[in-house]
C-alpha positions as CSV (number, residue, x, y, z in Angstrom):
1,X,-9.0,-11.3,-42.5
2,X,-6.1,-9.2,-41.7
3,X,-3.2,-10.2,-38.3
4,X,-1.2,-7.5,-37.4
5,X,2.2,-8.9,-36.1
6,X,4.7,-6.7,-34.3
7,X,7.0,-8.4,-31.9
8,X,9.9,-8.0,-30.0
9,X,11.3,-11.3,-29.2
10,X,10.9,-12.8,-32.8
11,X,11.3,-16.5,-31.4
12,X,8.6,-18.5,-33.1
13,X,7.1,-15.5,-34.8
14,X,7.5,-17.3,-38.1
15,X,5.5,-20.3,-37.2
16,X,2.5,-18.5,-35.9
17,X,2.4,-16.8,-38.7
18,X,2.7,-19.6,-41.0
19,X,-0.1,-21.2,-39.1
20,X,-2.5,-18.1,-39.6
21,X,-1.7,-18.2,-43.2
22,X,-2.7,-21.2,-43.9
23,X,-6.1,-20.7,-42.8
24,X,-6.4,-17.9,-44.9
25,X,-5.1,-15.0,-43.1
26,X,-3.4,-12.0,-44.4
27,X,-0.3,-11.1,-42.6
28,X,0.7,-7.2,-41.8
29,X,4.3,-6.9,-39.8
30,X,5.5,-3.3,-38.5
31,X,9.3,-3.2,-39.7
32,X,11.2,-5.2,-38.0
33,X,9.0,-7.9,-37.8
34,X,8.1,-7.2,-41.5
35,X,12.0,-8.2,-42.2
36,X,12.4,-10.9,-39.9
37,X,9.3,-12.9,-41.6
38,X,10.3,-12.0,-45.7
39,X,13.7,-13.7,-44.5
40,X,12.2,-16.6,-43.1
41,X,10.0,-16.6,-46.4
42,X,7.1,-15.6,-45.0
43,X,4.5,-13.5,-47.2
44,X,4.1,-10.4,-45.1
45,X,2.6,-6.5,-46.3
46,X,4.9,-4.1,-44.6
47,X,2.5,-1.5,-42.3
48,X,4.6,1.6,-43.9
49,X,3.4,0.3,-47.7
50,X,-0.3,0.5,-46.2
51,X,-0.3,4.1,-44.2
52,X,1.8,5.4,-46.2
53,X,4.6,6.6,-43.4
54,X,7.6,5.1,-42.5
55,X,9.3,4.9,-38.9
56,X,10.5,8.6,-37.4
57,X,13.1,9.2,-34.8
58,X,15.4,6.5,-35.2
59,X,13.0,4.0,-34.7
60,X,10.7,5.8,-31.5
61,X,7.9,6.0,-34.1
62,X,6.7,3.5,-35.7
63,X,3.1,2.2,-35.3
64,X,1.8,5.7,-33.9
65,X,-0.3,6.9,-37.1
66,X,-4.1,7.2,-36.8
67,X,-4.8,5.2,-40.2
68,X,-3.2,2.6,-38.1
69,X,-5.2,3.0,-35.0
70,X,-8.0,3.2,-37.4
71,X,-7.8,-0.4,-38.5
72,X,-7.5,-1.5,-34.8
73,X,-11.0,0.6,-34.1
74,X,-13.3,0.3,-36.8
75,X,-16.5,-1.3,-35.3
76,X,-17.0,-2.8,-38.4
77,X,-20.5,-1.2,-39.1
78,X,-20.5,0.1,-42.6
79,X,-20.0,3.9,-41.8
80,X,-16.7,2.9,-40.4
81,X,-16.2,0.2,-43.2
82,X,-16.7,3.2,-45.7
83,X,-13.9,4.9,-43.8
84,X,-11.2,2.4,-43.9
85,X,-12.1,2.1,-47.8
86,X,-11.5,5.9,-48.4
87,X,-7.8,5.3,-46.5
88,X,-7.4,2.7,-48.2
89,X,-6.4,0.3,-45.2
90,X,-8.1,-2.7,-44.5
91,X,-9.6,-4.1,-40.9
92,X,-7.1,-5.6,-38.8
93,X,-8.7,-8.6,-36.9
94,X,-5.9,-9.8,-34.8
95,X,-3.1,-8.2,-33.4
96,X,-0.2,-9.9,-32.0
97,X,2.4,-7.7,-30.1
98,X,4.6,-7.5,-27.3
99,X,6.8,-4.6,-25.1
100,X,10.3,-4.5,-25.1
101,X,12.2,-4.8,-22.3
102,X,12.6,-1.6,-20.3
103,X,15.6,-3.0,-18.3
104,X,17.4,-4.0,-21.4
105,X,16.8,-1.2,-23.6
106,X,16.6,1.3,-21.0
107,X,13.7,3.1,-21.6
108,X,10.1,2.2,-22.1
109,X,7.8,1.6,-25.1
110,X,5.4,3.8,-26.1
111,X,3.9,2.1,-29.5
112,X,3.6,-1.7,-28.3
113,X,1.2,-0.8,-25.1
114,X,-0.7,1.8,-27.4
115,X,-1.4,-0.7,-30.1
116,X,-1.9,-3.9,-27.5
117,X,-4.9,-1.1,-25.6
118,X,-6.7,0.1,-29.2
119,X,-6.6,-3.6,-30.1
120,X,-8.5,-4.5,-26.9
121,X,-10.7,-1.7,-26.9
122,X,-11.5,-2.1,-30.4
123,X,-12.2,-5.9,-29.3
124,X,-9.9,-8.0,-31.4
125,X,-8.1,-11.0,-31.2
126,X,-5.4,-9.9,-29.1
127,X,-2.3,-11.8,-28.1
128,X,0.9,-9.7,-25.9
129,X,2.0,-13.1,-24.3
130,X,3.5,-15.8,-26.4
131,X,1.9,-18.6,-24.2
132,X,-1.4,-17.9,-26.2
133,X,0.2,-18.0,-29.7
134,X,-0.5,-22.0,-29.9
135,X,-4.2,-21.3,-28.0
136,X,-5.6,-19.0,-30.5
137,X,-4.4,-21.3,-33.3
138,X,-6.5,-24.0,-31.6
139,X,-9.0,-21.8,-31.0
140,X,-9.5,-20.9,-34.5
141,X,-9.1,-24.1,-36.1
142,X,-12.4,-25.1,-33.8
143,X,-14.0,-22.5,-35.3
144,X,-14.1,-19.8,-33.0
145,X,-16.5,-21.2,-30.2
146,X,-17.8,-18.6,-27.7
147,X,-16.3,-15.9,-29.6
148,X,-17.3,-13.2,-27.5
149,X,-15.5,-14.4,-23.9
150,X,-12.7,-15.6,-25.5
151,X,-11.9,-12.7,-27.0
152,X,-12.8,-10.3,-24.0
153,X,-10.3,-12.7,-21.7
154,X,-7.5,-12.3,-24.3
155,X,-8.8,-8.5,-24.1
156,X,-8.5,-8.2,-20.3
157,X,-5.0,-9.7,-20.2
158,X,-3.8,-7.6,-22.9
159,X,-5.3,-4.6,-20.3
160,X,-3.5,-6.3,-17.4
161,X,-0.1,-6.9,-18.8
162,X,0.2,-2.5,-20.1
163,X,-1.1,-1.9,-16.8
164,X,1.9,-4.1,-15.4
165,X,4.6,-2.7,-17.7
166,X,3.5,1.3,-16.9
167,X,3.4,0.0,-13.5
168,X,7.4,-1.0,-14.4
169,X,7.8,2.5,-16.1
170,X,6.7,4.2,-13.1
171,X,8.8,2.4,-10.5
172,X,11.5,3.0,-12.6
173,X,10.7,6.8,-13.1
174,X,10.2,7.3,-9.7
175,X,11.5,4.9,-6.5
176,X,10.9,1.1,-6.0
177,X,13.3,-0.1,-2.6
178,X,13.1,-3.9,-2.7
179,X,12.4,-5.0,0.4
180,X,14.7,-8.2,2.3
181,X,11.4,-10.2,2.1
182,X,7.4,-10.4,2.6
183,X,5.4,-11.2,5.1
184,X,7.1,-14.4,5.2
185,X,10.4,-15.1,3.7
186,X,9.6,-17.1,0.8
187,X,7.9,-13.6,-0.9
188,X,11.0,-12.5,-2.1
189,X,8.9,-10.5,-4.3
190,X,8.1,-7.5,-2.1
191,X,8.9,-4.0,-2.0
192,X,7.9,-0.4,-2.1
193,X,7.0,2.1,-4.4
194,X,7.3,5.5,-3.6
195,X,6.2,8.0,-6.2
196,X,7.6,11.6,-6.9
197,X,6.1,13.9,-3.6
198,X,7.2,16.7,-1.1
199,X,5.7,15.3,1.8
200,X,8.6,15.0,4.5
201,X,7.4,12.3,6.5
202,X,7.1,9.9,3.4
203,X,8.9,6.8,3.5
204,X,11.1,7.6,0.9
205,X,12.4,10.8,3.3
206,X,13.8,8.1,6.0
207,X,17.4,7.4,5.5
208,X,18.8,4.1,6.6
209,X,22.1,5.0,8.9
210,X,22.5,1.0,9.7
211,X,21.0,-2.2,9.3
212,X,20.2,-4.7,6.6
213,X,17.3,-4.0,4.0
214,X,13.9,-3.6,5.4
215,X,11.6,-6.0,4.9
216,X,7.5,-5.7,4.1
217,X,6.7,-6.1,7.8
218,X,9.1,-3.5,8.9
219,X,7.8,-1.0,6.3
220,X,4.2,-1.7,7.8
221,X,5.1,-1.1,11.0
222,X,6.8,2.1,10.5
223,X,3.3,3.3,8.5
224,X,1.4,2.4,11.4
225,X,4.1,4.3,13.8
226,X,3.7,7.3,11.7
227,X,-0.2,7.3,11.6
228,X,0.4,7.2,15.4
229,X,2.9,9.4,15.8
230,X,1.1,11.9,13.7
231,X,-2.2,11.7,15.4
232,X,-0.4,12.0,18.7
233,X,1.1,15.0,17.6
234,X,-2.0,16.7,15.9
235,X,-4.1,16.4,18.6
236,X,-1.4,18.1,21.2
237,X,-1.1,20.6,19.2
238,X,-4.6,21.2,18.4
239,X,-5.4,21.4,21.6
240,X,-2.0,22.3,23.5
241,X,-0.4,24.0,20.9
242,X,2.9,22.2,21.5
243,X,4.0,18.6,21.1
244,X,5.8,17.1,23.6
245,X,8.4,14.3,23.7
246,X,6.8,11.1,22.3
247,X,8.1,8.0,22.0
248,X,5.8,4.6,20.6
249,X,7.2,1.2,20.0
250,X,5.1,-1.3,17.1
251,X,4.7,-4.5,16.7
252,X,2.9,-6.7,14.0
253,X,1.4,-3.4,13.1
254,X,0.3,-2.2,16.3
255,X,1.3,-0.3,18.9
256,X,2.4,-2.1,22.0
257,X,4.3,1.0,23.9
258,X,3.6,5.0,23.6
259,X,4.4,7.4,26.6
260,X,4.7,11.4,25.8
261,X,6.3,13.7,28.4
262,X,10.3,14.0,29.5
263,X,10.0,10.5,30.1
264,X,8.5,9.4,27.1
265,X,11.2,6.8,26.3
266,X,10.7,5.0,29.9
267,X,7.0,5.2,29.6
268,X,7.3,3.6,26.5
269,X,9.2,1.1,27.6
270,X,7.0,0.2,30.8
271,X,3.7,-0.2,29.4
272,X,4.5,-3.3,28.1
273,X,8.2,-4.1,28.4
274,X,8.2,-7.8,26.9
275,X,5.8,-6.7,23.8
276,X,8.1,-4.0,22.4
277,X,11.1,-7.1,22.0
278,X,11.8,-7.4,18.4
279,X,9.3,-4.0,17.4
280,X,10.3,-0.8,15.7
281,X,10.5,1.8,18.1
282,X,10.1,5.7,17.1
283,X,11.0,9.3,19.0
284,X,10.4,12.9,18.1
285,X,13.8,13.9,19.8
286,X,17.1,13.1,19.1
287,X,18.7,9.9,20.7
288,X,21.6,9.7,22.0
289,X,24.1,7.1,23.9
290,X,21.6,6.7,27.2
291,X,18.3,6.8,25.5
292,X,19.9,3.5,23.5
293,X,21.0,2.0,26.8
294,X,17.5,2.7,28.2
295,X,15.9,1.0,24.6
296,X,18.5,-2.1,25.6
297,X,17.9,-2.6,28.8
298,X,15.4,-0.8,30.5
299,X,13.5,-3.7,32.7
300,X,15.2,-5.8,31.1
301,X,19.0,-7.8,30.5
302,X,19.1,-7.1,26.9
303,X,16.3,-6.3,24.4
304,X,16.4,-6.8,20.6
305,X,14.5,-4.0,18.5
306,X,13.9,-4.5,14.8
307,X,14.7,-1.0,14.3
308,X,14.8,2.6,15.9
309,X,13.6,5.8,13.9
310,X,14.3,9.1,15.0
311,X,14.9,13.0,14.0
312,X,19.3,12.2,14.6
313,X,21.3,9.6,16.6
314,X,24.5,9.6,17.7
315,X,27.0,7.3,16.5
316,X,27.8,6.5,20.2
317,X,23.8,5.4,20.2
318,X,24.1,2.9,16.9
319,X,26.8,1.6,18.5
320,X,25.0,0.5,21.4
321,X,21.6,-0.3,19.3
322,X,23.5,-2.3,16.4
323,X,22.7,-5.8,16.4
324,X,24.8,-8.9,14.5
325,X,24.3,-9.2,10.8
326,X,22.7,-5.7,10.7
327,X,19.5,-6.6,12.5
328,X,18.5,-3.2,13.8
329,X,17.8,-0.8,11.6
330,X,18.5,2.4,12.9
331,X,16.7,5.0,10.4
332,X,16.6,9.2,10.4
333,X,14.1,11.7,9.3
334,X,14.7,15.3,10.8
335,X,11.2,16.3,10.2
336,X,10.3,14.1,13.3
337,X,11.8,16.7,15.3
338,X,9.9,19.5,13.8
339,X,5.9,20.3,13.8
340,X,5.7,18.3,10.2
341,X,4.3,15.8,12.5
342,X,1.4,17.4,13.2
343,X,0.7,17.1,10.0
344,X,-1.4,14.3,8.9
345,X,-1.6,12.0,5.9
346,X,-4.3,13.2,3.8
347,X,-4.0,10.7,0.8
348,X,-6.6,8.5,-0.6
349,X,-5.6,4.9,0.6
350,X,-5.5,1.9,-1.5
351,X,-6.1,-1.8,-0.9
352,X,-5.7,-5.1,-3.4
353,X,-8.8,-6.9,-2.9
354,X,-9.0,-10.1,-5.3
355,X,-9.6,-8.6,-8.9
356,X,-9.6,-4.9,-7.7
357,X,-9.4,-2.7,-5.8
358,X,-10.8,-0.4,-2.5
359,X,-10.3,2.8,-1.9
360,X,-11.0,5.3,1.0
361,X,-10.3,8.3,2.2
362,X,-8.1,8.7,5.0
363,X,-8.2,9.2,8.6
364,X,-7.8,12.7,9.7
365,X,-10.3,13.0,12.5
366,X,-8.9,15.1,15.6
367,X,-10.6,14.9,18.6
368,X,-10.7,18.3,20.6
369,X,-10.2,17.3,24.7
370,X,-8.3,18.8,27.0
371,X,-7.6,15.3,29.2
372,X,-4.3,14.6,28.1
373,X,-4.6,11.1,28.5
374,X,-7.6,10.7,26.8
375,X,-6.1,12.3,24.4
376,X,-3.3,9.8,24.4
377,X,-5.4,6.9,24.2
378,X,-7.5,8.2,21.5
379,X,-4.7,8.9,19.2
380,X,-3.2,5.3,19.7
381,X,-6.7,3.4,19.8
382,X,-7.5,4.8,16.6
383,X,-5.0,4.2,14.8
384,X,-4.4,0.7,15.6
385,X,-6.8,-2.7,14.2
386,X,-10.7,-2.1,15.7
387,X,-11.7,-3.3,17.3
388,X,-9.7,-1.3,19.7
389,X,-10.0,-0.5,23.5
390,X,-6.6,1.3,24.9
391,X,-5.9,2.4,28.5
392,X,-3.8,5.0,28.9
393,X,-2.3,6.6,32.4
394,X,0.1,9.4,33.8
395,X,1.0,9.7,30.0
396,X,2.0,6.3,29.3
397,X,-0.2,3.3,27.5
398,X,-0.6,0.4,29.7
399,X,-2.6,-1.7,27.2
400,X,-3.3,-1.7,24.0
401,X,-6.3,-4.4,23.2
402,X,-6.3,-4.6,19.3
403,X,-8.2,-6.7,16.6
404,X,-11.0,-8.2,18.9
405,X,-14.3,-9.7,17.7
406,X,-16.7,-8.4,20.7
407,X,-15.6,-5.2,22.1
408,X,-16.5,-6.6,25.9
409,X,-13.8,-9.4,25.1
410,X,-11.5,-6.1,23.7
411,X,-12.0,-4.5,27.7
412,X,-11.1,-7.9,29.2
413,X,-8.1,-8.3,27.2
414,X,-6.8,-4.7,28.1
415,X,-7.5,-5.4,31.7
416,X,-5.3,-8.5,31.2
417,X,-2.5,-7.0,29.0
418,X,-2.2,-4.3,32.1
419,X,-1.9,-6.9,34.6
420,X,0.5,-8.5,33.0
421,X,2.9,-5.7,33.2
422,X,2.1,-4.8,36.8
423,X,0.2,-1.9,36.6
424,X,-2.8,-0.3,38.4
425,X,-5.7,0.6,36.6
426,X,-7.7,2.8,38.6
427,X,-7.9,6.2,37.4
428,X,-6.7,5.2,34.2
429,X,-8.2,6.6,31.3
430,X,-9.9,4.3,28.8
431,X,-10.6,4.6,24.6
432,X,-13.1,2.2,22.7
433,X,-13.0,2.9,18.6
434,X,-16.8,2.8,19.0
435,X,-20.2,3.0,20.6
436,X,-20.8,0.0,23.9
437,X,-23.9,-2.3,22.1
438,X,-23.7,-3.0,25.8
439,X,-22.9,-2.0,29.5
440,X,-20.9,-5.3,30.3
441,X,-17.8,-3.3,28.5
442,X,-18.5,-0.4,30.7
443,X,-19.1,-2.9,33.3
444,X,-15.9,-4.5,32.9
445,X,-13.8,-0.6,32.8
446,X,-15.9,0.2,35.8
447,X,-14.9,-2.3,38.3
448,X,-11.0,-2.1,37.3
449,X,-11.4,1.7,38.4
450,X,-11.2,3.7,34.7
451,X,-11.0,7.4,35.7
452,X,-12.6,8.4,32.5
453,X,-13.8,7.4,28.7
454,X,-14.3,8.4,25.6
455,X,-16.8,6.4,23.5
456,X,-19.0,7.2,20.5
457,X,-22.6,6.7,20.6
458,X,-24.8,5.3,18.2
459,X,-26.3,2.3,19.8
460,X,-29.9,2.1,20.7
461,X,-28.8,1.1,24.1
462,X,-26.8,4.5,24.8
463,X,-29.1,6.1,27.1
464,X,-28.7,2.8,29.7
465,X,-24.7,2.5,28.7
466,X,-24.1,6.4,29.7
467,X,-26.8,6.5,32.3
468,X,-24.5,3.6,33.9
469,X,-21.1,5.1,33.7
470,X,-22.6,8.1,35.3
471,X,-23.5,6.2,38.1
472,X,-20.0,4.5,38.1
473,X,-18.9,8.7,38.4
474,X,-16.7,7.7,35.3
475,X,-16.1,11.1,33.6
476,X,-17.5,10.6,29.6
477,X,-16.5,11.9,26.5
478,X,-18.5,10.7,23.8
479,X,-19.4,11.9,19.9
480,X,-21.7,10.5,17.3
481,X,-20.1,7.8,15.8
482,X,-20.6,8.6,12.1
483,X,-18.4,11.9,13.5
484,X,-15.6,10.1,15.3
485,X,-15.9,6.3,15.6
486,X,-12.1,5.7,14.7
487,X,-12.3,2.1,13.2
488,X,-9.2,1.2,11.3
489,X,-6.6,-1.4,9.3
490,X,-9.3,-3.6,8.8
């Protein structure tokens, strides 16, 4: 049985290959290795002796050469067999490689994760870490129990760890921005990856004028303001042709202010004036020294924002937004002040479930209404965590209800979250992500005076849920809900 050894960091290499030889393994070494292992007296066939090729462009190729990939492949049937014979290369059985550095050597390898993935998909023994060096000995001295899962887990982590180090090469190809921290503080880990694109409301498009490094949270807020903000945007303009002033504050990736008009900023800033304290507020006009007074003390003494985002801002503004220790972020991106955002995000979306992952289109839905505050609260109920029921009135939100359970419990909530701030409901307008199972959510909208709804339908119940809010002379705007049910961020 033939090992294939071709390391990197040599540490040790000797000793594993001692190990292998004295139960009755041949050892093969690319060149490198190959010297490193005659010098520590180690019997070792050179790779170039076998295929007949030596390394090419100063050492960039070296183990690229199909009769080498050929001993990694062969299925071992005798058709293939036959084939290896007429090269005149033997069967390699166990390959033992590794990557080198891309940080240290500045670029990144090409021949150590193409060998480590024809070694796993031609099923051998295949070792990339080490940590597994002393295991496989083990292993084979025990005489190779379970053969088959032992080898595919070896396999798999050999898969994982190229996928990792491309995953490296890309980030360094394209742009990786650390971020200050995690969800929490101790994932020190965190940061984002933006690849190679020329769509200008990406996050790599935003320029930090002030502040300290983002962290993961911020970064997720600022997504959700922009799926917001976009939606907002898209659906004036689909069915106003213009979009007006809008200004939306975020918080633990929702929204918890939005108000559109010449006084977006205060209508912001009312709907819910304590929520929006220590959130990410974002504008489509340029900001300047009083729209910062009004984001520090509008109903307030003094409010602390994690970060303001607009098209420009004065220096005269950062001055009066800049918190100690670079708290604030204050962050630009002209294209919020132009029709780019109108344009949605179109992009499949990803999400790490454990071992994989899920994938989905996005959410581009526009819902053509002429009620400007339906319009309002459909943009910023669905685009915040179903399930979802936002009221919206005169232009401004005055409740967001997000991430509820039962979807009556989601009304109650809104009707509570508006109360809390002072404000009237009646003739408000009202937004549930989906269809009422129910009427005690209607119910609940009806007797704190919503002007109007929009809801999908769906439920076998409809015909009792609209017959009801026609009764309750609440005006309805409703779609199928496999058309326009606007779940999202589960």
């Amino acid at each position: 049985m033939y090992a294939f050894l071709s390391v990197y960091n040599k540490a040790g290499i000797e000793d594993f290959a001692r190990e292998l030889i004295g139960l009755g393994w041949k050892i093969i070494a690319s060149g490198g290795t190959a010297k490193y292992l005659k010098d520590a007296g180690v019997e070792v066939i050179e790779l170039a002796t076998l295929i007949g090729a030596g390394e090419m462009l100063h050492h960039k190729v070296v183990t690229l050469d199909r009769k080498f990939h050929a001993m990694l492949l062969a299925d071992g049937s005798p058709e293939e067999t036959e084939e290896l014979v007429k090269l005149g290369v033997p069967r390699i059985d166990l390959l033992c490689g590794d990557f080198y550095p891309q940080a240290e050597i500045k670029q990144t390898d090409i021949g150590g994760p193409t060998m480590v993935r024809a070694a796993a998909k031609g099923k051998r023994i295949v070792i990339c870490d080490a940590s597994d060096r002393a295991r496989v000995i083990a292993w084979l001295k025990a005489g190779m129990p379970d053969e088959a899962r032992f080898k595919q887990e070896l396999c798999a982590k050999a898969e994982y760890s190229v996928a990792q180090y491309v995953l490296e090469s890309a980030r360094n190809l394209g742009n990786f921005t650390k971020c200050l921290y995690g969800e929490n503080r101790w994932q020190t880990d965190a940061g984002l990856y933006t690849i190679p694109n020329d769509d200008p409301l990406a996050h790599d498009k935003f320029k930090m004028l002030e502040g300290t490094d983002r962290s993961y949270i911020n970064f997720t807020d600022i997504d959700r303001l922009l799926q917001s903000a976009t939606h907002i945007a898209a659906g004036f303009k689909k069915n106003f042709d213009a979009i007006p002033k809008i200004a939306i504050g975020a918080k633990h990736g929702n929204l918890c202010g939005a108000g559109v008009g010449e006084d977006a900023l205060k209508k912001m800033l009312s709907g819910d004036p304590q929520a929006i304290s220590g959130g990410w507020v974002l504008v489509n006009f340029a900001l300047e020294k009083e729209h910062a007074e009004l984001l520090k003390t509008y109903k307030t003494e003094k409010r602390i924002l994690d970060g303001v985002i607009a098209p420009a801002i004065s220096e005269e503004a950062i001055e009066v937004l800049a918190r100690k220790n670079g708290k604030c972020r204050i962050v630009v991106n002209s294209a919020l002040g132009t029709d780019a955002l109108a344009t949605l995000d179109d992009h499949m979306r990803f999400r790490y479930v454990r071992g994989g992952f899920l994938t989905q289109s996005n959410y581009t839905f526009v819902l053509e209404v002429k009620d400007k505050d339906l319009l309002l609260a459909w943009a910023v109920g669905s685009t915040s965590n179903s399930n979802t029921v936002t009221l919206i009135k005169d232009g401004m939100m005055i409740a967001n209800a997000t991430g509820q359970q039962s979807r009556v419990l989601a009304c109650r909530l809104a009707l509570m979250i508006a109360e809390a701030s002072g404000h009237d409901t009646k003739g408000a307008a009202a937004y549930s992500d989906s269809f009422f199972p129910f009427i005690d959510g209607p119910q609940v909208l009806a007797d704190a005076g919503i002007a109007s709804l929009f809801v999908t339908s769906g439920s076998i119940r409809d015909d009792e849920v609209f017959a009801f809010l026609k009764s309750r002379n609440i005006t309805v705007v409703s779609l199928p809900d496999e058309q326009a049910r606007g779940f999202f961020g589960h």
